[in-house]
Every structure is written in C-alpha cells, then in structure tokens.
Backbone as JSON Lines, residues from 0, in Angstrom:
{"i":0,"aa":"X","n":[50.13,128.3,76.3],"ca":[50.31,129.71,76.6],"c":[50.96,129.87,77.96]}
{"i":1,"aa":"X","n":[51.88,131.23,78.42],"ca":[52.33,130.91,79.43],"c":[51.87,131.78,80.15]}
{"i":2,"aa":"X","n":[51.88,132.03,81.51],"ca":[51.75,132.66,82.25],"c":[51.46,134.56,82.33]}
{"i":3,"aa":"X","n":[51.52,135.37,83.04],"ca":[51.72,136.32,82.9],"c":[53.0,136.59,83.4]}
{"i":4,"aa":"X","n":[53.18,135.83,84.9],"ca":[54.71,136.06,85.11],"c":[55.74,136.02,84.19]}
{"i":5,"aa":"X","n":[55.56,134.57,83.53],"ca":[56.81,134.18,82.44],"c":[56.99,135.25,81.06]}
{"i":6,"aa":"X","n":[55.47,135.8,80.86],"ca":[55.74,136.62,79.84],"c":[56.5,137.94,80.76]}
{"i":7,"aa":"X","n":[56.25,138.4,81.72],"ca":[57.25,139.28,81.99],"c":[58.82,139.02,82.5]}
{"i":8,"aa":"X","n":[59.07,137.99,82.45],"ca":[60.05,137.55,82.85],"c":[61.24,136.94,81.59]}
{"i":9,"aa":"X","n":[60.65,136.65,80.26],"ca":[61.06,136.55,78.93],"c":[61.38,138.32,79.13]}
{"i":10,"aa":"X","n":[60.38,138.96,78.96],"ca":[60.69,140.9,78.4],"c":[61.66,141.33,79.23]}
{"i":11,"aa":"X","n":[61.6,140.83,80.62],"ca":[62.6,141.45,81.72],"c":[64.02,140.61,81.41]}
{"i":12,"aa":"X","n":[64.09,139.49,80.36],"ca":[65.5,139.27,80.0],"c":[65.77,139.57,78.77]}
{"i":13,"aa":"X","n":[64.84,139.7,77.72],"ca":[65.14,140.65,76.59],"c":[65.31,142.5,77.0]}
{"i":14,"aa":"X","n":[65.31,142.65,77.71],"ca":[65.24,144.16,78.37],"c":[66.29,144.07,78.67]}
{"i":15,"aa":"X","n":[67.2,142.98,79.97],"ca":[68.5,142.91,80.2],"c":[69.61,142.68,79.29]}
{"i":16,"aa":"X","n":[68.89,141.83,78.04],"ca":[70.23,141.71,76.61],"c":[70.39,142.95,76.31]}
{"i":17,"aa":"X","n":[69.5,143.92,76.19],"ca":[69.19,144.81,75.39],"c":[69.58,145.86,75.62]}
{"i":18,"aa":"X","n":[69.59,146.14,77.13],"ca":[70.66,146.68,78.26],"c":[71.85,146.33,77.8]}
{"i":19,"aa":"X","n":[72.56,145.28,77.99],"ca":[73.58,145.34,77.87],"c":[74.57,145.47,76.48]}
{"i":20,"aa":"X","n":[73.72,145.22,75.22],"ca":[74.31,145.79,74.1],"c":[74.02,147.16,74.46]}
{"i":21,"aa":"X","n":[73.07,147.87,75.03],"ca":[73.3,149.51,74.85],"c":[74.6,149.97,75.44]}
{"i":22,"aa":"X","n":[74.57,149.06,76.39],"ca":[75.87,149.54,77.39],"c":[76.97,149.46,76.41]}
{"i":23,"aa":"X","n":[77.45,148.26,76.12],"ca":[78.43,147.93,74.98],"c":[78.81,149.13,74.11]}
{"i":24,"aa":"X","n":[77.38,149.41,73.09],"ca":[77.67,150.26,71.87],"c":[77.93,151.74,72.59]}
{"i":25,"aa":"X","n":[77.09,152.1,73.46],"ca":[77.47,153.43,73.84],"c":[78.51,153.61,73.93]}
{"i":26,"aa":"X","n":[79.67,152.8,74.69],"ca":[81.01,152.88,74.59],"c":[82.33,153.28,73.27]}
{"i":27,"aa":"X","n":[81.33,153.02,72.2],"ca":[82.3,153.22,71.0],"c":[81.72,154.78,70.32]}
{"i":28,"aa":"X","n":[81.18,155.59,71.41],"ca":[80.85,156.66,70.95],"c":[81.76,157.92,72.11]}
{"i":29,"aa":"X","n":[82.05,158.87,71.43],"ca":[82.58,160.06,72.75],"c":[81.77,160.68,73.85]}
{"i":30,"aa":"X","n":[80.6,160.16,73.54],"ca":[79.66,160.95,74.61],"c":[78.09,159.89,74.53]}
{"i":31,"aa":"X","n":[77.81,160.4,75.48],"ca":[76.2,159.82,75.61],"c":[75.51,160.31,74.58]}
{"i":32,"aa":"X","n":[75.53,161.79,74.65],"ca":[74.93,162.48,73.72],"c":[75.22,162.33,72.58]}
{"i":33,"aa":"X","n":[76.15,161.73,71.95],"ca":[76.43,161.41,70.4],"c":[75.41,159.94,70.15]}
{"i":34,"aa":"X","n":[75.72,159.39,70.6],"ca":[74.9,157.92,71.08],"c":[73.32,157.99,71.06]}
{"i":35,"aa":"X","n":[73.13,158.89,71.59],"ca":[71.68,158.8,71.8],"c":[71.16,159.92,70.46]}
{"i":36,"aa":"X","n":[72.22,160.98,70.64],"ca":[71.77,161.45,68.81],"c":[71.82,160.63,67.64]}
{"i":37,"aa":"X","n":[72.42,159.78,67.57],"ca":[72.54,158.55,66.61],"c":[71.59,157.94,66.49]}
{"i":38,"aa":"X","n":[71.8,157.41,67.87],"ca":[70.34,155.87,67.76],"c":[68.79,156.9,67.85]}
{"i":39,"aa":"X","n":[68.09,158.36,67.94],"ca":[67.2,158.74,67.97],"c":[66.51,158.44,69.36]}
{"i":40,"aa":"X","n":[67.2,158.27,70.52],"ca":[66.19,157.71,71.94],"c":[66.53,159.45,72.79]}
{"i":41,"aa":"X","n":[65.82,159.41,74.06],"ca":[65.72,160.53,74.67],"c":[66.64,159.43,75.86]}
{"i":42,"aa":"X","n":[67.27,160.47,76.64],"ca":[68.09,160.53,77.52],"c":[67.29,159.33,78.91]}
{"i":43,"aa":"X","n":[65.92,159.94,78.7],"ca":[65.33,159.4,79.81],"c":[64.81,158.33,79.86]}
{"i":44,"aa":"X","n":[64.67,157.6,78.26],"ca":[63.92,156.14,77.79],"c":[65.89,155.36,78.21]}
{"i":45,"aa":"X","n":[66.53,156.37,77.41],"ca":[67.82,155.31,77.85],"c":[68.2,154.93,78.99]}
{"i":46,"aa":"X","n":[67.88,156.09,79.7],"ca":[68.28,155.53,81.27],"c":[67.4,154.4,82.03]}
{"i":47,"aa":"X","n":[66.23,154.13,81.5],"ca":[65.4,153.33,82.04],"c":[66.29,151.86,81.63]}
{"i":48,"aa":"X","n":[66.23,152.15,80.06],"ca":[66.39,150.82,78.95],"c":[67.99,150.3,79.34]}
{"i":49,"aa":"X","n":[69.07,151.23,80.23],"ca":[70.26,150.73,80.01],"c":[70.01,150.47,81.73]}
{"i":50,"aa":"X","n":[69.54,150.8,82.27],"ca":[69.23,150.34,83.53],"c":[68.38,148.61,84.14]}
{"i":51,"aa":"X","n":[68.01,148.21,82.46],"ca":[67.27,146.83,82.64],"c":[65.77,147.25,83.01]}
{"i":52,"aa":"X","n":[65.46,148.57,82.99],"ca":[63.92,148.82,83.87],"c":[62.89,148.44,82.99]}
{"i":53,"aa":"X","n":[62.95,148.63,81.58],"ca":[62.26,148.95,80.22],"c":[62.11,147.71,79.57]}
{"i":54,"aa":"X","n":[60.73,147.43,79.18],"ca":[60.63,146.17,78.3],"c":[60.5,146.98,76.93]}
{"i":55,"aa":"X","n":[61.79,147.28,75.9],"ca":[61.88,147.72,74.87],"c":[61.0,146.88,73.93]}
{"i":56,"aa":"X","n":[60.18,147.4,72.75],"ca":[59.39,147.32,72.14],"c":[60.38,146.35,70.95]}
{"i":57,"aa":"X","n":[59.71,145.61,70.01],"ca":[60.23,145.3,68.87],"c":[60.53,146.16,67.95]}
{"i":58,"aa":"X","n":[59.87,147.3,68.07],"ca":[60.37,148.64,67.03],"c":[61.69,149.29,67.6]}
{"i":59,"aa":"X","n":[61.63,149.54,68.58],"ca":[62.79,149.83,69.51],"c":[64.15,149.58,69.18]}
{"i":60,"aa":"X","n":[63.86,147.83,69.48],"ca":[65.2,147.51,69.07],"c":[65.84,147.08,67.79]}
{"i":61,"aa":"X","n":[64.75,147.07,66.99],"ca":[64.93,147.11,65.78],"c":[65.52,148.39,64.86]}
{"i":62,"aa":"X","n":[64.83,150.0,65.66],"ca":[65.07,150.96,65.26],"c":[66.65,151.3,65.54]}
{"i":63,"aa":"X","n":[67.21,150.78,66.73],"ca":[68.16,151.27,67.2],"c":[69.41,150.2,66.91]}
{"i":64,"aa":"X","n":[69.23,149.13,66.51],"ca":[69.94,148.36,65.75],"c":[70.52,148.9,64.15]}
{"i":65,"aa":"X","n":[69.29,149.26,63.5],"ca":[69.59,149.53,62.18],"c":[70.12,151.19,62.53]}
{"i":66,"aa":"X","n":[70.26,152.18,63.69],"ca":[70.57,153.45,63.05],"c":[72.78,153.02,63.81]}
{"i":67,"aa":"X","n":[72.62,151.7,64.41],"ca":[73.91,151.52,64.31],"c":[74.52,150.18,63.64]}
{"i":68,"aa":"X","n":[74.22,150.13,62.68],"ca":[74.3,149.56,61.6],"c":[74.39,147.52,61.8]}
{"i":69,"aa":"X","n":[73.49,147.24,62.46],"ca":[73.05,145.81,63.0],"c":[72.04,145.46,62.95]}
{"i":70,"aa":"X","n":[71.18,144.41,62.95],"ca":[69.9,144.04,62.9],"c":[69.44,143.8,64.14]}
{"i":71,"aa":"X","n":[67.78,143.92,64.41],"ca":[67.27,143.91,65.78],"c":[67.77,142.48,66.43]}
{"i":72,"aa":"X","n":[68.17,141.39,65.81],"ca":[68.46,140.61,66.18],"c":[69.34,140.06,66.78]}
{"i":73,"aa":"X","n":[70.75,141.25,66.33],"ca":[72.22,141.21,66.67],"c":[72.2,141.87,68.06]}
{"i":74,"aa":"X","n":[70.8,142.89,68.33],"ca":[70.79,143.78,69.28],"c":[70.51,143.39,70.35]}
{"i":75,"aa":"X","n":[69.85,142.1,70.05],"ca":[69.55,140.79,71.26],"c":[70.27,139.68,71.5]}
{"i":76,"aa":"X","n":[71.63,140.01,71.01],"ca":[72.98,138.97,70.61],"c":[72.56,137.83,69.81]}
{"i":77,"aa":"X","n":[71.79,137.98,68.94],"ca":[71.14,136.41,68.37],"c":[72.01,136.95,66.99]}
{"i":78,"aa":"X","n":[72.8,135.5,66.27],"ca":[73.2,135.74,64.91],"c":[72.08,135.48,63.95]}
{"i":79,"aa":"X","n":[71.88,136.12,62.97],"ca":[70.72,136.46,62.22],"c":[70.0,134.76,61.69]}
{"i":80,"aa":"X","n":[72.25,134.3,61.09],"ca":[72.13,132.94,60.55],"c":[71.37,131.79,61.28]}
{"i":81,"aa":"X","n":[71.42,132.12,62.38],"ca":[70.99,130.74,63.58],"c":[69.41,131.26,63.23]}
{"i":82,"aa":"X","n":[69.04,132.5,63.32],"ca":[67.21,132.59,63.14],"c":[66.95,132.43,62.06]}
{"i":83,"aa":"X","n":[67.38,132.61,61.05],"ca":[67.33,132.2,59.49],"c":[66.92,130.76,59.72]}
{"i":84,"aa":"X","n":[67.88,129.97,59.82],"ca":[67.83,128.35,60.01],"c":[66.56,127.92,60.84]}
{"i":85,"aa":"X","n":[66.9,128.63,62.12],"ca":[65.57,128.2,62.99],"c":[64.23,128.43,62.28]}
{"i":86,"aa":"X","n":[63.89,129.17,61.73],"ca":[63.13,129.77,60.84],"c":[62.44,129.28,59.87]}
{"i":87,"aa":"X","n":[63.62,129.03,58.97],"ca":[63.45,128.02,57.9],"c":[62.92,126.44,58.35]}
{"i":88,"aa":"X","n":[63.41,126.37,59.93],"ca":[62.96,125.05,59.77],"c":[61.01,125.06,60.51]}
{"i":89,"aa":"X","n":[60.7,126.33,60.03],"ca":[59.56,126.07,60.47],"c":[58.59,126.56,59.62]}
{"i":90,"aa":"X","n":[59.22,126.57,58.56],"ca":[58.41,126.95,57.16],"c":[58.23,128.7,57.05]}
{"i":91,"aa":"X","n":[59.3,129.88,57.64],"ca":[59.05,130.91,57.69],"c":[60.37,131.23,56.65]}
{"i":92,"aa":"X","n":[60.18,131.63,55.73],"ca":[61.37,132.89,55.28],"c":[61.49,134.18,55.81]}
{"i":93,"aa":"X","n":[62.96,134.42,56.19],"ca":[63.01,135.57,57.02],"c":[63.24,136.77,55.57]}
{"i":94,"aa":"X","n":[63.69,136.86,54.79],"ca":[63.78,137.63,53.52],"c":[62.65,137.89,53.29]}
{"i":95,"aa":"X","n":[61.47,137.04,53.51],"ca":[59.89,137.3,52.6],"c":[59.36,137.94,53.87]}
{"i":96,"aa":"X","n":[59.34,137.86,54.98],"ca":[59.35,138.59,56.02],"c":[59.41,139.88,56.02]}
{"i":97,"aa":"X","n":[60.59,140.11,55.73],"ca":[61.26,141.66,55.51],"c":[60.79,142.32,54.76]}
{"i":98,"aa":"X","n":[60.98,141.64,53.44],"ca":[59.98,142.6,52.41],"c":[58.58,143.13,53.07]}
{"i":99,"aa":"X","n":[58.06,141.93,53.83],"ca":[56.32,142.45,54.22],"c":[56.76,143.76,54.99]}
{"i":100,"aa":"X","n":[57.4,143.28,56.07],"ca":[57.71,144.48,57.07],"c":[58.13,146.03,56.43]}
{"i":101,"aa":"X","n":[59.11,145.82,55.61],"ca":[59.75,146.88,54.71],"c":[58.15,147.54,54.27]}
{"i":102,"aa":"X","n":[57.45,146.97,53.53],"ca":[56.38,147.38,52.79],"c":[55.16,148.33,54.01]}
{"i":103,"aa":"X","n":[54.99,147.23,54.79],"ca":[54.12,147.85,56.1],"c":[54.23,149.08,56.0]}
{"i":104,"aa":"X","n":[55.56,149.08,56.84],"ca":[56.29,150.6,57.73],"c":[55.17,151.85,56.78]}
{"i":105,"aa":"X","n":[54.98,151.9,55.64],"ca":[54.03,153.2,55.57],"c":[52.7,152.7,55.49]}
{"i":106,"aa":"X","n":[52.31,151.72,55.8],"ca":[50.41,151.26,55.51],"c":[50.15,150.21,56.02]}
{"i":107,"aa":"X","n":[48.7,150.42,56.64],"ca":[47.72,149.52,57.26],"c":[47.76,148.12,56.09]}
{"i":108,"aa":"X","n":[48.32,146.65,56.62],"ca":[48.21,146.16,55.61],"c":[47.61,144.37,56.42]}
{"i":109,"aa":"X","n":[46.95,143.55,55.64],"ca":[46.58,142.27,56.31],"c":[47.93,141.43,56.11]}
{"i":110,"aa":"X","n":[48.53,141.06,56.64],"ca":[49.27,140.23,56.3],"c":[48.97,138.46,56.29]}
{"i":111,"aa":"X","n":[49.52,138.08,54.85],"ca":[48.43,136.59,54.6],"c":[50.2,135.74,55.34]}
{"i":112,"aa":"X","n":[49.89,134.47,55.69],"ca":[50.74,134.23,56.74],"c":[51.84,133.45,54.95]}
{"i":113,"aa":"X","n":[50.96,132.92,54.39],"ca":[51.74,132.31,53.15],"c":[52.38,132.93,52.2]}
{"i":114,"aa":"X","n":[52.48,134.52,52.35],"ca":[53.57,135.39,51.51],"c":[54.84,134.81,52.42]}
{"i":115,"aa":"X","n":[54.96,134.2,53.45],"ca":[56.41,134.33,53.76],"c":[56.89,132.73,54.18]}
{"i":116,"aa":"X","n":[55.87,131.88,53.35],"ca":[56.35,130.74,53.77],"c":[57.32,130.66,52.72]}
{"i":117,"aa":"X","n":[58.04,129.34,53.25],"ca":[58.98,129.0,52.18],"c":[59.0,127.84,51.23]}
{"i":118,"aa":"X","n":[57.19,127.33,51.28],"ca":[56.91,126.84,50.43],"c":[56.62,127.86,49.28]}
{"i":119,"aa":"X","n":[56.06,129.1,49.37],"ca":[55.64,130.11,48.7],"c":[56.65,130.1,48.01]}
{"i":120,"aa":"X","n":[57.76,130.68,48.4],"ca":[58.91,131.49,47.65],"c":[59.54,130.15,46.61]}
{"i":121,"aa":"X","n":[59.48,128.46,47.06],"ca":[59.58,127.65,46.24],"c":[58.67,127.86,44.33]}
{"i":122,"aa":"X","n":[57.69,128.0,45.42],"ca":[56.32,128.06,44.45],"c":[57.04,129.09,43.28]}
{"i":123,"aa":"X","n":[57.0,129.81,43.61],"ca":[57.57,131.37,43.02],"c":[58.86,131.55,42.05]}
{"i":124,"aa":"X","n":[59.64,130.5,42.36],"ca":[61.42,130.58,42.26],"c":[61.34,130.42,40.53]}
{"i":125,"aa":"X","n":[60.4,129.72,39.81],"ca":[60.88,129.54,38.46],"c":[60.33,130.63,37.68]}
{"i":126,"aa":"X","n":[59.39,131.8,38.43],"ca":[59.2,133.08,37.61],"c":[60.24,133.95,38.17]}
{"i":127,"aa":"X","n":[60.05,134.96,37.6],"ca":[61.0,136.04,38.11],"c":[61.11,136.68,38.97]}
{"i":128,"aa":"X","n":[61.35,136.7,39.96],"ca":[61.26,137.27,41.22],"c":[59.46,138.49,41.74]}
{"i":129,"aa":"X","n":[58.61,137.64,41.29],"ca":[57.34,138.48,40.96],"c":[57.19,139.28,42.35]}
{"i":130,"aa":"X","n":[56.91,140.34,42.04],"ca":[56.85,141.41,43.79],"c":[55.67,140.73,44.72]}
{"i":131,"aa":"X","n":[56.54,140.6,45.85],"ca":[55.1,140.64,46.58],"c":[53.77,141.75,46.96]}
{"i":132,"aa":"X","n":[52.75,140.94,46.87],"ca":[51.53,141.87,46.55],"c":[50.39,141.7,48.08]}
{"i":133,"aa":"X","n":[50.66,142.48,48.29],"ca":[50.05,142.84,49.96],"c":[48.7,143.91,49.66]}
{"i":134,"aa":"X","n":[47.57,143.09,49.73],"ca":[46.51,143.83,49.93],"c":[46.29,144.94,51.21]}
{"i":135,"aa":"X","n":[45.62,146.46,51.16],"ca":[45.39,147.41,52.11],"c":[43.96,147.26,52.38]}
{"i":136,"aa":"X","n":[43.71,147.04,53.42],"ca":[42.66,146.48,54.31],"c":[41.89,148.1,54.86]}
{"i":137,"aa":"X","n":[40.83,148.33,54.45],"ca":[39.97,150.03,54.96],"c":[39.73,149.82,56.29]}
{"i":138,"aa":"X","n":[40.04,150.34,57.07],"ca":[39.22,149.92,58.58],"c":[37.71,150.71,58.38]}
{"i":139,"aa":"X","n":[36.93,150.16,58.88],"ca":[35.63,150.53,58.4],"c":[35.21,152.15,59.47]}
{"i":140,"aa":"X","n":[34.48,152.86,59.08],"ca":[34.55,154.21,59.99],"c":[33.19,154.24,60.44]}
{"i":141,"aa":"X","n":[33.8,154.73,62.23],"ca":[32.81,154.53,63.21],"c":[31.86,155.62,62.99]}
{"i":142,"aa":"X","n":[30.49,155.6,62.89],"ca":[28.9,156.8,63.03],"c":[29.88,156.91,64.47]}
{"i":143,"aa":"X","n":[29.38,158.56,64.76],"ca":[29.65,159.22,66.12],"c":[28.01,158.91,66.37]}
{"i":144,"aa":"X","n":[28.38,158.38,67.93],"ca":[26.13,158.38,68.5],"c":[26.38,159.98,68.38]}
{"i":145,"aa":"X","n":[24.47,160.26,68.69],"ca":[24.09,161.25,68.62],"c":[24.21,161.55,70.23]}
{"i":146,"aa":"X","n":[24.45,162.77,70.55],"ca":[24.09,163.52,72.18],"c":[22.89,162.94,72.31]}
{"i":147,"aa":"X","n":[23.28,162.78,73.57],"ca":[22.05,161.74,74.34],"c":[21.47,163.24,75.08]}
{"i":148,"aa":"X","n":[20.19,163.5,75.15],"ca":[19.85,165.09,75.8],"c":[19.63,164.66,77.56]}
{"i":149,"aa":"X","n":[19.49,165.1,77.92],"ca":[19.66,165.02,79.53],"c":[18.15,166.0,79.73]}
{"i":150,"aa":"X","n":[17.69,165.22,80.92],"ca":[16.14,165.91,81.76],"c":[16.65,166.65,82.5]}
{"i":151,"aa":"X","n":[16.64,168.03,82.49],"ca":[16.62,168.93,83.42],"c":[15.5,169.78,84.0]}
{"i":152,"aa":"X","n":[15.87,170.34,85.23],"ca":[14.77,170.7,85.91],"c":[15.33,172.35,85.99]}
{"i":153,"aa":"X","n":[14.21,173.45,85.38],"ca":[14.54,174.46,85.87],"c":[13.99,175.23,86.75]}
{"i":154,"aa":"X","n":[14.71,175.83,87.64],"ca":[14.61,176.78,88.7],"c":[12.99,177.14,88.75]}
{"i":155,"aa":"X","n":[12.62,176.82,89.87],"ca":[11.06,177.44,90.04],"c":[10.11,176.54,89.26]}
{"i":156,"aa":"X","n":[10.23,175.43,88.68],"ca":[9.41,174.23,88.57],"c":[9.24,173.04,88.86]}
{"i":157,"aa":"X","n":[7.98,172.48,89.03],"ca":[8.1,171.3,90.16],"c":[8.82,169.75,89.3]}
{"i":158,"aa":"X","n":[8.83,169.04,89.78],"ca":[9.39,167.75,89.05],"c":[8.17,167.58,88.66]}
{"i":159,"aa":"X","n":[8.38,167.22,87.35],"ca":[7.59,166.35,86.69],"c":[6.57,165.55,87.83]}
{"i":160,"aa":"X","n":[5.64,164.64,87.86],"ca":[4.73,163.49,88.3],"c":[4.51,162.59,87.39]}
{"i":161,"aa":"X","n":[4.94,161.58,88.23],"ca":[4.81,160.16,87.4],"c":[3.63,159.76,86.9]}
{"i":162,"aa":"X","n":[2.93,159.28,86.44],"ca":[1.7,158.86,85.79],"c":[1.3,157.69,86.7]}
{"i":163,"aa":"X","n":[-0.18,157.55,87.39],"ca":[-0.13,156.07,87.96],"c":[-0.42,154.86,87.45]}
C-alpha cells in the first residue's frame, strides 16, 4: 500500500492529464459555454479541474468523456486497447466490466469479482451469450434510538439529594 503522499500525488497527475485534455477539447468548441453545456460541469468545477487544482472523480471523467464522445480512458490519454490487454493479462475482462457498470448506474448492487473474469466469460462462450445476473443486495434499515430525556431542574426547586 502506498503512502498518503503518493496517493495524492498519482490524483494530482491524473488531475493534470485531465487538465490538459479539458484544455485540448475545449478548444474545438466556440465558447466555454458551449463546452461546459456539453460536457454538463459548472463553470467553477472547470476552473478548478482545468487549472490542475481538482482530483476529478472516476465518474467525472468518465461522464465527461462519454458526453464528448471518448471513453474515460481516452480522457486520461490511455488507449482503451493497451488497458484491454493490460487487463486481460490479469484475468479482468473489460467488456464484462462494463456490462456490470452499465447495469449498476441505476442500483445498489454486490459485485461478485468472477462475473468479469475472463475465465468466466471462457466458461460461458459455448452457451449463448447468457445475461449477466447481478444480485441487489437490501442494506439493512437502521431503528432510530429513542430520545434520551434529560434531568431538569425547575425554577424554585432544590436539586435533588443523593442517597448515602
């Protein structure tokens, strides 16, 4: 595990890629304001995020990749193919991935780590493309405590006495 520095220091250079494709794409638009109406960000997250200040979220740049027609991955200059491969060579399918993610986006869901291996999808290949099936997990619901009552003393009576 690394550090706390290093983890901010990975975000503070994914923040600077991330910066600098904004910088990039904004350019192929007539205005800021078309740009930022496009990609859905407020004026004031961009100025942080194109400034390098902002450790953009994985939704972030994922969101703002796909509303200009690229993957979060392209948005971090990475070609998809090189993480595919890298990927693959670590027993992850990035396709079985997606589907989970795709599916998420509206529901609380467990994700089992072997829907997206790529031994799985081996496993799988001589039926028909069977859907993946992602169980919804209840989060269990909290009892509110009861009001705790409080000892008060009113006006014109003595405190209580302790018992000896």
């Amino acid at each position: 595990m690394g550090t706390q520095k290093e983890g901010e220091a990975r975000q503070s250079a994914m923040g600077t890629i991330f910066s600098a494709m904004l910088q990039r794409k904004s350019k192929e638009f007539p205005s800021v304001e078309e740009f930022l109406k496009t990609i859905g960000m407020s004026f004031a997250t961009y100025s942080q995020l194109q400034r390098g200040l902002g450790n953009p979220t994985a939704h972030t740049i994922t969101r703002t990749g796909e509303a200009l027609g690229l993957s979060g991955w392209e948005m971090l200059g990475l070609d998809e193919k090189v993480v595919r491969g890298w990927l693959a060579g670590q027993d992850i399918d990035l396709s079985e991935v997606n589907k989970i993610v795709e599916h998420q986006r509206g529901s609380t869901l467990k994700i089992d780590e072997n829907k997206f291996s790529m031994r799985h999808a081996e496993d799988r290949a001589p039926q028909q493309a069977a859907p993946v099936v992602v169980e919804k997990v209840e989060e269990p619901k909290k009892a509110t405590p009861a009001p705790v009552a409080l000892a008060t003393k009113k006006k014109g009576q003595p405190a209580p006495r302790k018992k000896r």
